[in-house]
N, C-alpha and C positions, 0 to 999 in steps of 0.2 A: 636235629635230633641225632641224627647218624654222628656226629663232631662229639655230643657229649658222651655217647656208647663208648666212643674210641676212646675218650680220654680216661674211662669208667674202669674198661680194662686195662688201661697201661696200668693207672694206681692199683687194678688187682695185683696184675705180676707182678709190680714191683713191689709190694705188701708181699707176698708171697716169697719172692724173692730173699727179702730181707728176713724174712724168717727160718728160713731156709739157712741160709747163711750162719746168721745166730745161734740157731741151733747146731751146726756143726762145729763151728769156728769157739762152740763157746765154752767156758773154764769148764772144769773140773766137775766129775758128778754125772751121774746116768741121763740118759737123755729124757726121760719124763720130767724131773726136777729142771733142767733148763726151758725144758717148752713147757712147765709149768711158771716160770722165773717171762719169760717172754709171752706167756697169755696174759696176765697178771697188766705187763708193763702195757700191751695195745687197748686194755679193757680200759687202762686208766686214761690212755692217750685219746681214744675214742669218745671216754666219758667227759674228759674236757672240751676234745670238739663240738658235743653235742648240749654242752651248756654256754658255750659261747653263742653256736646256733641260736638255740633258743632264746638268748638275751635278743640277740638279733631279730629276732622273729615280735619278740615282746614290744621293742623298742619301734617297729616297723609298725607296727598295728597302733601303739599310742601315739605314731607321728599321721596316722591314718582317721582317727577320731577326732585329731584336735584340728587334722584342716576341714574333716566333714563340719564339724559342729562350728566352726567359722563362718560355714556357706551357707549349713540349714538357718542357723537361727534368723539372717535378713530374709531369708527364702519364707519359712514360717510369718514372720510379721508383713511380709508381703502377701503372701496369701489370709492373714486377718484380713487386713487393709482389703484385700478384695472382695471377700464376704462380707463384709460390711458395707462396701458399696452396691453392693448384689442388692441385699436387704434395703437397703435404702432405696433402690430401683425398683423394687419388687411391690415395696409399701404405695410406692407414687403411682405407678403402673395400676394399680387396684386402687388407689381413690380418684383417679383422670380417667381410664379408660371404661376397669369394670364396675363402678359404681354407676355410672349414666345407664349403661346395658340394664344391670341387676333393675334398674328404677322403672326403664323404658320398659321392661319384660314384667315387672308387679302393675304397672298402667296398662296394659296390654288386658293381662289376666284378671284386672277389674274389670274392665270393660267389657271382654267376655261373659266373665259372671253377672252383670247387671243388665246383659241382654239375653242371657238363659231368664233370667228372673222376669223381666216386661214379657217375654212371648211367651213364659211359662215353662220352658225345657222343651217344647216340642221340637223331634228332630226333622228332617228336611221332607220336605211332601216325595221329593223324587230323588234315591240315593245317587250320588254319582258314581260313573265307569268309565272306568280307562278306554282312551282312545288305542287302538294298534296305530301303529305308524307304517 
């Protein structure tokens, strides 16, 4: 950072410099008309650097999209392919594992209900209590 500072001011003074110069060394005519004759020429020199710049910068960013959009698109169909194998998993998982549970928990909760029903719903003659340990 300190390298590019140093290099920031030499192009001041030497900009400077050169203006300086110019304006003395330069033809004929009050000195406002020449350091108007030499703001003129840096604004234009300036305004060219700054459109080259910017092509550059333009040019930089569309060489930037077209290798991202190279990389995402397999990345994308890669991650379909993965949701859909998810899904796939997910479907098998729920008719092997949780369909038996679901079945064995509705057998359960019959069986319950139809010995509420023979004893009538009566609850327990003696409630139970926790043991302390």
């Amino acid at each position: 950072m300190k390298k590019w500072a140093i290099i920031g001011g030499i192009i001041a003074v030497v900009v400077l410099l050169i203006i300086v110069t110019l304006l003395y060394l330069g033809g004929v005519g009050p000195p406002t008309v020449r350091l108007r004759d030499i703001s003129i020429i840096f604004i234009s020199l300036f305004g060219g650097i700054a459109t080259i710049l910017l092509a550059a910068i333009v040019g930089a960013i569309l060489w930037l999209v077209l290798t991202i959009r190279d990389k995402v698109v397999p990345l994308l169909q890669s991650l379909n392919d993965t949701a859909m194998r998810l899904k796939g998993t997910t479907e098998f998982v729920s008719e092997q594992a949780v369909s038996p549970l679901i079945g064995a928990a509705g057998s359960f909760a019959r069986l319950r209900a139809v010995t509420k029903t023979v004893t009538g719903g009566r609850s327990r003659p003696v409630a139970r209590r926790r043991t302390e340990l």
